[in-house]
C-alpha positions in Angstrom: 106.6 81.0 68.7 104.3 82.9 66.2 101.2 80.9 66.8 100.0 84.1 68.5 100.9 86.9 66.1 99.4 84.6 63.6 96.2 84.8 65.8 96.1 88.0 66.7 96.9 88.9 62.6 93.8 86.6 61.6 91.4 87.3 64.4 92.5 90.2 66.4 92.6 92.6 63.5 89.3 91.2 62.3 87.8 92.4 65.6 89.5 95.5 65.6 88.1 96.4 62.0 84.9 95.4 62.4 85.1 98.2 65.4 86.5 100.6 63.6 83.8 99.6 60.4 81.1 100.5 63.4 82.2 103.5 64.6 82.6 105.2 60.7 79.2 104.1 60.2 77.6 105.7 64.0 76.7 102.5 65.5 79.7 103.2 68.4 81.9 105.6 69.8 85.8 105.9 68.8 86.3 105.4 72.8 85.3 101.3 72.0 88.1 101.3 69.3 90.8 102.3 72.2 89.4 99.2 74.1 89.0 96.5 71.4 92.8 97.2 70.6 93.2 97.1 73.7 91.8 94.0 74.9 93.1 92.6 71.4 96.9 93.3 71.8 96.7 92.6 75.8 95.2 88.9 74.6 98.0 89.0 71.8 100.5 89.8 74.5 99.4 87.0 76.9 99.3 84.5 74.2 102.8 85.0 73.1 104.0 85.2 77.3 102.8 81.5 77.2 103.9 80.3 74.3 107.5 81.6 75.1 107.1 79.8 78.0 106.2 76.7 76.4 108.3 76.9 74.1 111.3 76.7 76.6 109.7 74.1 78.7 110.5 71.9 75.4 113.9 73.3 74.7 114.2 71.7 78.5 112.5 68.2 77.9 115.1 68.4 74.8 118.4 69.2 76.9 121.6 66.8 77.2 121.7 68.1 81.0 118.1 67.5 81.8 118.4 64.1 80.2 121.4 63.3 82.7 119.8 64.4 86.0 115.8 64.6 86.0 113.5 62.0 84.9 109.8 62.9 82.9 107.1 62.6 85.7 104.5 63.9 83.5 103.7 66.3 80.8 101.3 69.5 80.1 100.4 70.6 83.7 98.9 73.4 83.5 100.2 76.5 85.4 98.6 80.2 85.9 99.9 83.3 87.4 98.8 86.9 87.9 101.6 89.2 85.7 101.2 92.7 84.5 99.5 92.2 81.6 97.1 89.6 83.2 96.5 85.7 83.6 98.8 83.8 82.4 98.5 80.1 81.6 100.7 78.1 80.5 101.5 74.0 80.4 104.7 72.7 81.6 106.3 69.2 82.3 107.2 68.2 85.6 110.3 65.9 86.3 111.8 63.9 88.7 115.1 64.3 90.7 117.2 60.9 89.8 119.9 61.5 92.6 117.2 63.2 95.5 114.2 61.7 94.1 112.6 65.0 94.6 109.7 66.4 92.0 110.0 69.9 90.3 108.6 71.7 87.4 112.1 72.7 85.7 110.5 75.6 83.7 109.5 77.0 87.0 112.4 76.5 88.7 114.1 78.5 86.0 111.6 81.2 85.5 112.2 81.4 89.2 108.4 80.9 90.4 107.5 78.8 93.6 105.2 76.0 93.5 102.7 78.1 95.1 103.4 81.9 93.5 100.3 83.6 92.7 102.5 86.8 91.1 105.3 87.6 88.5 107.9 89.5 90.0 106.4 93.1 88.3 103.2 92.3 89.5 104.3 91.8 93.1 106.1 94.9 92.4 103.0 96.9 90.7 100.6 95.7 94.4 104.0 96.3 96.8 104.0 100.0 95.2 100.1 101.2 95.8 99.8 99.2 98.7 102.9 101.5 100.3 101.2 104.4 99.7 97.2 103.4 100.1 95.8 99.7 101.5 95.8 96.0 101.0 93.2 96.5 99.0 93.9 98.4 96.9 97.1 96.9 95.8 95.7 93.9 95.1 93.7 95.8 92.3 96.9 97.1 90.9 97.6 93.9 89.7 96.6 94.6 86.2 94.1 96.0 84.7 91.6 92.7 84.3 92.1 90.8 87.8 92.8 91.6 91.4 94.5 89.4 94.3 92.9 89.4 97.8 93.9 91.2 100.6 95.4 88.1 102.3 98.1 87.8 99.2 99.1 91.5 99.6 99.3 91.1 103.3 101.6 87.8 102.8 103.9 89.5 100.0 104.1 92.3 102.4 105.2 90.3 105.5 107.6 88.0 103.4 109.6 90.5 101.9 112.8 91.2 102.6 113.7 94.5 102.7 117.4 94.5 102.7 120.2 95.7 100.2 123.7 96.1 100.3 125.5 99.4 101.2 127.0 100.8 98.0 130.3 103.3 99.3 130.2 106.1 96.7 132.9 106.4 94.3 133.4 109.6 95.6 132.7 111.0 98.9 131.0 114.3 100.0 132.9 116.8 101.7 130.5 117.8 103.5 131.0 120.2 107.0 127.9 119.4 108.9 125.3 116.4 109.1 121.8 117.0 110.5 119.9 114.2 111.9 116.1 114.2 113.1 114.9 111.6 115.1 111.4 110.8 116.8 108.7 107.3 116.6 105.2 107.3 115.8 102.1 105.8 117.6 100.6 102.8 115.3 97.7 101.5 117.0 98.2 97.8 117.4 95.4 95.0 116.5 97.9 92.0 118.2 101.5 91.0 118.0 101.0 87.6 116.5 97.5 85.8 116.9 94.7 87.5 117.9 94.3 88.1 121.7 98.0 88.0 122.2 98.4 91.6 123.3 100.2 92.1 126.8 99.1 94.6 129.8 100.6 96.8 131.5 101.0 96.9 135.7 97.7 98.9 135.6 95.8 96.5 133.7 95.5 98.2 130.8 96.7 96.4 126.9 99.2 97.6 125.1 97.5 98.1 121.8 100.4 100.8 120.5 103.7 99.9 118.9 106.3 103.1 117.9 108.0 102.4 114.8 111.4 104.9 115.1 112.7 106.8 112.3 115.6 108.6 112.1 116.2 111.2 108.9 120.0 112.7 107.9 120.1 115.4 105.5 123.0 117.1 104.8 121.3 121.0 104.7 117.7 122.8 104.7 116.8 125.3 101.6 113.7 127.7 101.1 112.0 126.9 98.0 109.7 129.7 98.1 109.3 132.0 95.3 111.4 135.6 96.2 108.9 137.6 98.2 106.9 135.3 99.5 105.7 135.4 103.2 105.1 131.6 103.3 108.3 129.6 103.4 108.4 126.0 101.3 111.7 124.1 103.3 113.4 121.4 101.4 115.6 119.0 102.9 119.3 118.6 100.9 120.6 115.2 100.8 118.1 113.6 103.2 118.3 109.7 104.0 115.7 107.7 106.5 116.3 104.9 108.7 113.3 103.1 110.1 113.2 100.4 113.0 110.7 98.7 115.2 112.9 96.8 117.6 113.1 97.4 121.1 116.3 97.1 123.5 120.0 98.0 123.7 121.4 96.4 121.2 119.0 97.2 118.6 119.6 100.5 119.0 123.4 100.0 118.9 122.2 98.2 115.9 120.3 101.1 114.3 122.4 103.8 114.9 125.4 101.5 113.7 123.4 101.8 110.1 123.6 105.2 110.1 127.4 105.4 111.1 128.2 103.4 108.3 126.0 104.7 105.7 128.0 108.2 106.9 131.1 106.5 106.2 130.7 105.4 102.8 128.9 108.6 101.5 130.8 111.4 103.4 134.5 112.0 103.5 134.1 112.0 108.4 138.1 113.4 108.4 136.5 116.7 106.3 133.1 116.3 108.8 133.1 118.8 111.5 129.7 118.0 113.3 126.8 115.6 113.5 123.8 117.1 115.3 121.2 114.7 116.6 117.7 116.8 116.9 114.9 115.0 119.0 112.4 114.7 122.4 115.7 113.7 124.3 114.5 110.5 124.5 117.5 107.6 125.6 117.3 106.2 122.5 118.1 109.1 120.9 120.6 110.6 122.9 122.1 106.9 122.2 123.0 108.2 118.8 126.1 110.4 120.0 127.9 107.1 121.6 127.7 105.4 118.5 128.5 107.9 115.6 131.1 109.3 118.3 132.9 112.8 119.7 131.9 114.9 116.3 128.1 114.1 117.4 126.0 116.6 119.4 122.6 116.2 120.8 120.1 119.2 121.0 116.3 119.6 121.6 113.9 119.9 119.0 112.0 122.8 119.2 109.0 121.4 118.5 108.4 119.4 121.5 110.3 122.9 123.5 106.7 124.3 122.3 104.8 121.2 123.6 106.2 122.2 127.3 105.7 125.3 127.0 102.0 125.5 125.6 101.0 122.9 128.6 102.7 125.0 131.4 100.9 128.6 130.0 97.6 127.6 128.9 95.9 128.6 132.4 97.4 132.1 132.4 94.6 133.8 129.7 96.3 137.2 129.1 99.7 137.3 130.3 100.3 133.8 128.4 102.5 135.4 125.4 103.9 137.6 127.5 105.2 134.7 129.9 105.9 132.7 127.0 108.4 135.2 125.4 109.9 135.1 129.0 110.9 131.9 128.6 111.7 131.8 125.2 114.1 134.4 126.0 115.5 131.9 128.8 115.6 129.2 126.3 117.5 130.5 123.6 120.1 132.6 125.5 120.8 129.6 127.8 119.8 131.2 131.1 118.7 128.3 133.7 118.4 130.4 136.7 115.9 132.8 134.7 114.3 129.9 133.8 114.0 128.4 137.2 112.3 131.4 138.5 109.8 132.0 135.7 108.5 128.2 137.0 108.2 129.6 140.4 106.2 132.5 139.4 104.0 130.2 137.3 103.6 127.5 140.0 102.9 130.1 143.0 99.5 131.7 140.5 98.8 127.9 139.4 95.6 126.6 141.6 94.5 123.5 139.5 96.1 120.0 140.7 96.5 118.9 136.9 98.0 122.1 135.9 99.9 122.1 139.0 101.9 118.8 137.2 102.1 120.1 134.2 103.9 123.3 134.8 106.2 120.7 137.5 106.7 118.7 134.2 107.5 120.9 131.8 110.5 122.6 134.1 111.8 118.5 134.9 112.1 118.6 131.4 113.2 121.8 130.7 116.3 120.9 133.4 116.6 117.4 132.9 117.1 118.0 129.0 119.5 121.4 129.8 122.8 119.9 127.5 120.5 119.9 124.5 119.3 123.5 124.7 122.8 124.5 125.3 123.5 123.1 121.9 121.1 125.3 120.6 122.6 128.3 121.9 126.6 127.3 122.0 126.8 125.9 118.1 126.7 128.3 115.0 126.4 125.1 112.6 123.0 123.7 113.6 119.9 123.5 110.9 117.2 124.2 113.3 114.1 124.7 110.8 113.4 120.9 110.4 111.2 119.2 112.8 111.3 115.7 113.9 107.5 114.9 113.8 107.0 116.5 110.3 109.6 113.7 108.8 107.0 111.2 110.9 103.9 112.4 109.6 105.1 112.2 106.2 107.1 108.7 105.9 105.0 107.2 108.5 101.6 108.9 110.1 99.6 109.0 106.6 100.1 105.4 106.2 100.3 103.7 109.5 98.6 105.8 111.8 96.6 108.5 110.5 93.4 107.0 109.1 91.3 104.0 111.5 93.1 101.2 111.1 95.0 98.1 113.3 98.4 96.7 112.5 100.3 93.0 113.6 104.2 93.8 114.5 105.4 92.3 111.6 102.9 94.3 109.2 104.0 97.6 111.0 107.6 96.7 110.8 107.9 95.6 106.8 105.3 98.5 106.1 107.6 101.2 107.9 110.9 99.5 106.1 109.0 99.8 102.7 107.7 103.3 102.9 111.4 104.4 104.1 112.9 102.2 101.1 110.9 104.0 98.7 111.5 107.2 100.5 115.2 107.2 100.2 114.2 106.5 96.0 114.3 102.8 95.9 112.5 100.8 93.6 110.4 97.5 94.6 110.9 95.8 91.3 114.7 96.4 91.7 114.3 94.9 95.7 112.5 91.9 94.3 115.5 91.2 92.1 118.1 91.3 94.7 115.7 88.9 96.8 115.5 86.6 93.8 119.0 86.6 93.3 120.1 85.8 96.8 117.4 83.2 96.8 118.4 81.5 93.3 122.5 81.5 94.4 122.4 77.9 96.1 121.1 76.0 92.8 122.7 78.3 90.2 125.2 75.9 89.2 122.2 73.8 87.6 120.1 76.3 86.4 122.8 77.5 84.3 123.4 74.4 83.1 120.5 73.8 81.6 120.0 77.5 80.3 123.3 77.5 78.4 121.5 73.9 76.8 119.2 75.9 75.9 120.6 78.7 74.4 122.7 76.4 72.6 119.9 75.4 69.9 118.9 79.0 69.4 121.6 80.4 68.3 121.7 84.4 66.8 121.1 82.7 63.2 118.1 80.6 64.3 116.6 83.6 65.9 117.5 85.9 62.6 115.7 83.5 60.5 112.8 83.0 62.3 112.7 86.7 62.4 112.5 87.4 59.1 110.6 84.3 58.1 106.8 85.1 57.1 104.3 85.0 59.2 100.7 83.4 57.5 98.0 85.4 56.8 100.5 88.8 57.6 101.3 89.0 53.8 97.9 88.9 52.0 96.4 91.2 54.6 95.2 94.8 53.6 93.3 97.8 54.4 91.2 97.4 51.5 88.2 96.7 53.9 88.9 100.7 55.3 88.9 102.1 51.8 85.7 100.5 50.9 84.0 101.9 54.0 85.5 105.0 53.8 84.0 105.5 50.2 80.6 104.2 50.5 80.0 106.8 53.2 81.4 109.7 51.3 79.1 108.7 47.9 76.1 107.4 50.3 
C-alpha cells in the first residue's frame, strides 16, 4: 500500500524542491510552490485512493467466501470516478454469480458504487451543496478542484435523490406555551411537467407554465436582534422548522400537515402547548392546517397580504389615501365589521373606474369572507404577528426557484424545494446520502459482510502495526541537504 508514498517521497518531493530551488534563486514566485505541493500531494492522495482500492479488490479474489459463491470472470478492469480530491482510477476484478449467474464487480459492490456512478458519495455531496444554493452548473464545477461534471449529471443526482429521513423524538421535550406557523407557496415558472410540450391549458386556452411549491415554517418565538437604540429592527425566528411540498389534492395536504403534527409531537411536550397559530392568505389549504393539528390550532390572516387589499382598494384616492387607509386599519385591528362595511361603501360610491370598481369589490369579499382570521388577530394575546409568510418564501424558495430567468420540470422543482428546506432546517447532504446508501445496501448486507469480515480477517491490528512502522524506501536516506546548499550559495554569491 506504500507504492504511492514511495512515489510521491522519490518524485514528488523532487518536484517540489526544484520549485522551491527556483523561487530562492528569482526565477518564480513563492505562489508556484503553494501549487506544486499542491498538485504533488493531491496526485499522492489519488494514488494511494487507488491503491487501497486495489489492494482490497485482492484481499477479495483471496476470500474463503468469495471462493464459495462467485466465480473469476475476468481481471484488471479498469474503473474511474469523480471524488473530492479528483479522478480516480482504479482496476478491479469482475466475478460471476455461481447460484444467479449474474456478473458484478465485488469491490464495487462493497465500496457501494453502481455500475454506472460517475461520483463518490462526498462529491455528489460537494455538487448537491452549491447546486442548492446557485445552478447546475455550477455544481458540477464543485466537484473538485481539477474536473467538472455536466449539467445533465447534477440534474440526474438532483432528481434521484431521496430526500427522506426518519423523525428523531427528542429525548426531552420542549415546554413550550405557544407554536407559530407561517404558511404561503411560491410561483416557479414551469418549462413542462415531464417531456417537453406536455404542459396542460386552462378553459381559456392559456398553458399552465406555473407550479407553487408550498411551504409551511414553525418557529417557536420572534426576537429583535438589533443593536439597543437602533431604529431599524433585525427579527430572528426562535426554533424555526420548514416543511416543503409540491403535491396537489386532499390527501396530500392531510399528508403535509400530518408531518408537521408529528414533528410537534416528538419535539414539544402538546399537554403543556396552549396554542398553535396558523398565519397565511386564508387560502383552503391552509386553513386545512387547524383540522389536522386539532382544537389548540387557530387560523389568522397575515398582515401582509391585509396590506395587499388594502393598497389595491386606495390607490385611486390621491390625498385622502392614508387617511382612508388608517380608517380601515382601525376597523381591522379592533374587529369592527360594520365600520368596515361602510368605509367600502364610501370608497365604491367615489370609485368611477371599472377595474378599480373590482378591486375595491374584492378586497371587502375578502376582507368578509376571511373575517374569523382577523378576529384572531384581535381576540388572542399569544400571537407573534411580526413574521410574514412571503419573507420565509423569498428566502428558502424565491432566490433559487423563481427569482432569476429560469424554467423548472415538476420533479426538479419538487426535489430542489425539499433540498433547500433540508438544508434549511440544518441538515447535511453528505449525512442524506448515507442514510440513502444505507437503506439501499440493507437487502444484500448479509453478503457484503461476509466477505468484509474475510477481509478484515488477514489484516489484523498487528499486520497493520507492522506495516506501519516498517520503512518506507527512499524516506530514510532523504535530506534537506539540497536546501542548505542553495540557501548558502546565495548568501556567499
Amino acid at each position: 500500500m506504500y507504492n504511492s508514498i514511495t512515489d510521491f517521497v522519490e518524485n514528488g518531493l523532487l518536484k517540489i524542491e526544484k520549485t522551491v530551488e527556483a523561487c530562492l534563486k528569482g526565477e518564480g514566485g513563492f505562489c508556484e510552490l503553494s501549487q506544486t505541493v499542491h498538485d504533488q500531494v493531491n496526485h499522492m492522495e489519488l494514488n494511494l485512493i487507488s491503491e487501497i482500492y486495489e489492494l482490497i479488490d485482492n484481499e477479495i479474489r483471496e476470500s474463503i467466501a468469495r471462493k464459495v459463491n462467485w466465480s473469476i470472470e475476468h481481471k484488471n478492469q479498469e474503473k474511474t470516478i469523480e471524488d473530492i480530491a479528483g479522478t480516480v482510477t482504479y482496476k478491479r476484478t469482475g466475478y460471476v454469480d455461481k447460484r444467479t449467474g449474474k456478473h458484478i464487480y465485488l469491490l464495487d459492490w462493497i465500496l457501494g458504487y453502481d455500475p454506472h456512478q460517475k461520483l463518490t458519495l462526498s462529491a455528489a455531496a460537494k455538487v448537491l451543496e452549491e447546486a442548492i444554493v446557485s445552478s447546475y452548473r455550477k455544481g458540477g464545477e464543485a466537484v473538485n478542484d481539477y474536473n467538472c461534471v455536466d449539467k445533465m449529471t447534477v440534474l440526474r443526482l438532483v432528481h434521484d435523490t431521496e430526500i427522506e429521513t426518519p423523525l428523531k423524538e427528542a429525548d426531552e421535550k420542549k415546554k413550550i406555551a405557544y407554536l407559530h406557523i407561517v404558511a404561503d407557496e411560491d410561483h416557479v415558472p414551469l418549462q413542462l411537467n415531464h417531456k417537453k410540450g406536455d404542459l396542460k391549458v386552462d378553459s381559456n386556452g392559456n398553458k399552465i407554465n406555473t407550479i407553487m411549491p408550498k411551504l409551511i415554517c414553525l418557529f417557536e418565538d420572534v426576537v429583535d436582534e438589533a443593536p439597543e437604540g437602533s431604529k431599524k429592527h433585525r427579527y430572528k425566528l426562535v426554533g424555526k422548522h420548514y416543511f416543503s411540498n409540491t403535491e396537489k389534492g386532499t390527501s396530500v395536504n392531510y399528508n403535509f400537515w400530518k408531518e408537521v403534527d408529528d414533528y410537534i409531537c416528538a419535539n414539544y411536550d402538546v399537554e403543556y402547548l396552549k396554542r398553535i397559530y396558523i398565519a397565511g392568505d386564508g387560502a383552503n389549504w391552509i386553513k386545512s392546517g387547524c383540522d389536522i393539528l386539532g382544537s389548540k390550532s387557530r387560523f389568522y390572516l397575515d398582515k401582509f397580504h391585509m396590506m395587499q387589499y388594502i393598497n389595491k382598494s386606495t390607490s385611486h384616492l390621491l390625498d385622502s389615501k392614508d387617511d382612508v387607509k388608517s380608517e380601515i386599519w382601525h376597523c381591522l385591528n379592533g374587529g369592527y365589521k360594520e365600520e368596515l362595511k361602510k368605509i367600502y361603501s364610501q370608497i365604491l360610491a367615489v370609485t368611477d373606474n371599472e377595474n378599480k370598481y373590482k378591486d375595491v369589490e374584492d378586497a371587502l369579499g375578502y376582507f368578509m369572507s376571511q373575517w374569523d382570521g382577523i378576529m384572531c388577530r384581535v381576540e388572542e394575546a399569544g400571537g407573534c404577528w411580526k413574521c410574514c409568510a412571503e419573507g420565509q418564501i423569498s428566502h428558502v424558495y424565491s432566490e433559487r426557484l423563481s427569482r432569476d430567468p429560469m424554467g423548472w420540470v415538476v420533479r426538479g422543482c419538487s426535489q430542489m424545494a425539499k433540498l433547500r428546506v433540508f438544508k434549511q432546517n440544518g441538515g447535511k447532504v453528505i449525512d442524506l446520502l448515507k442514510y440513502q446508501e444505507r437503506i439501499k445496501q440493507r437487502q444484500d448486507r448479509e453478503e457484503r459482510e461476509a466477505l468484509i469480515r474475510d477481509v478484515r480477517r488477514k489484516h489484523t491490528a498487528a499486520a497493520y502495526e507492522e506495516r506501519i512502522h516498517g520503512t518506507i524506501p527512499g524516506l530514510d536516506q532523504h535530506s534537506m541537504k539540497w536546501l542548505k546548499d542553495v540557501i548558502n550559495g546565495l548568501i556567499t554569491a
